[in-house]
N, C-alpha and C positions, 0 to 999 in steps of 0.2 A: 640138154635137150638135143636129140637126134633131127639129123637134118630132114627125114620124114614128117617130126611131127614140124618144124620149122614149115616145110611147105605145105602142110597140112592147116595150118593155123592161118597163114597168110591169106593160103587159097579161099579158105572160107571169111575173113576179115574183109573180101572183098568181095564176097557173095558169089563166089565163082563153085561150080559144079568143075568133079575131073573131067569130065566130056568137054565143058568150054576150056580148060587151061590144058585140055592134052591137044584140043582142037590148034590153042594159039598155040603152044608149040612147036605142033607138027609132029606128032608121037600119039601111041593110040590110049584109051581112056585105060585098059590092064599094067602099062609101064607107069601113068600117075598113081595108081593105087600100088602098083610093089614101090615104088618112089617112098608113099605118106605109109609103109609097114612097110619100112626098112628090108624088105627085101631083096631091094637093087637101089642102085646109084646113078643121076642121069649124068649121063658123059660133061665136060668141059664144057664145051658150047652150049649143051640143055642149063649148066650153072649159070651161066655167063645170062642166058636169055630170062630165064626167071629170074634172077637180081635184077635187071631192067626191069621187068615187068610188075616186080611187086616193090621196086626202090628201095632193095635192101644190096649190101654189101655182097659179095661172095664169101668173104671170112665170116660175115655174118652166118651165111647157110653152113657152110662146112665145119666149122669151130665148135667145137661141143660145149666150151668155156663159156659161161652165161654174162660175160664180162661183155661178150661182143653185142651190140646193139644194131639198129637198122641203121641204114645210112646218116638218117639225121638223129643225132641223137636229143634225147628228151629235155636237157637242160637245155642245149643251145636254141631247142625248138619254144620252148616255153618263154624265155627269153628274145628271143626275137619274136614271139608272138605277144607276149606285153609289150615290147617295144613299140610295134607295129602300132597294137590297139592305144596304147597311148601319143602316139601322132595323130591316128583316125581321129581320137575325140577331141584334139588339139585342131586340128583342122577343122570337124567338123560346130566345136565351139564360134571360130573365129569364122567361118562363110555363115551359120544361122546367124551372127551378131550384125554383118555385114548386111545378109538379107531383110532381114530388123530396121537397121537406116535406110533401106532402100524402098523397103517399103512406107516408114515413116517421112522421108522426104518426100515420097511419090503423093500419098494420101493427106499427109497437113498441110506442105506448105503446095503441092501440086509440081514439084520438080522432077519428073518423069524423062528419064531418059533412055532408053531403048537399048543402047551397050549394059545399062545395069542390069541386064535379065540374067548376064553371067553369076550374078551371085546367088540365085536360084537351083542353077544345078549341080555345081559341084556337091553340095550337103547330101543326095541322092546317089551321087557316084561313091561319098566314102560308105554312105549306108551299105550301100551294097557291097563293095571290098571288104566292110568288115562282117556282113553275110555270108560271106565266100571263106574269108577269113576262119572263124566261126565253126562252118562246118569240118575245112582241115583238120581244126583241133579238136573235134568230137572225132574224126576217124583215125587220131593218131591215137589219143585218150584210150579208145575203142581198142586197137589195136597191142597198145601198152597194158590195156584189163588181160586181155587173151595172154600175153604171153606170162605175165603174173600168176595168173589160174594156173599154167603149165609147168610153172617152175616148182608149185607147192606138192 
């Protein structure tokens, strides 16, 4: 895969128009388009700035070798993201259970105490990281489709 269609795929992977990523740049929207039809090459620093931007390597963009991947690669991602989600539901097991006595002492025997309100919110915060979570791995997912398509 040539490094055109490479920023070609990214750019769109993140819903970006060449007007906005030639805008972030600083380059005008005709040097994105000879860039994604290999007509020209953006200098060092234009590599350097779109690998930040799209959080891919630089061997990634310049490499034709389909061996190189984006910076994170898929396995370590996938795995640290079961990791994750299996803490989250470890966690979130253990404060619903938490919240369960506290509500059961509150209401049977009427032992209400005011610091147990803390085991109410935590279960809301992991919902939400694994929300957050969640979506990362549909745009890496996403992003992994694309370059699959590209490669066939």
């Amino acid at each position: 895969m040539s490094l055109g269609e490479k920023i070609q795929i990214l750019r769109k992977q993140k819903g970006m128009t060449q007007d906005q990523l030639a805008d972030m740049l600083n380059v005008s929207r005709q040097a994105v388009s000879k860039w994604e039809t290999n007509e020209s090459q953006p200098d060092i620093e234009r590599l350097g700035e779109i690998g930040t931007l799209f959080n891919v390597s630089t061997d990634f963009l310049i490499k034709d070798d389909h061996a190189y991947t984006p910076v994170t690669s898929s396995k370590v991602f996938r795995s640290d993201f079961l990791r994750a989600s299996k803490i989250s539901f470890l966690v979130s097991v253990i404060y619903s259970s938490a919240t369960g006595i506290f509500l059961l002492l509150g209401f049977v025997w009427g032992l209400w105490h005011p610091g147990w309100i803390v085991f109410c919110i935590p279960p809301f915060i992991v919902r939400l990281l694994q929300h957050v979570m969640s979506k990362d791995m549909e745009d890496f997912q996403a992003f992994e489709g694309a370059i699959e398509r590209e490669d066939c």
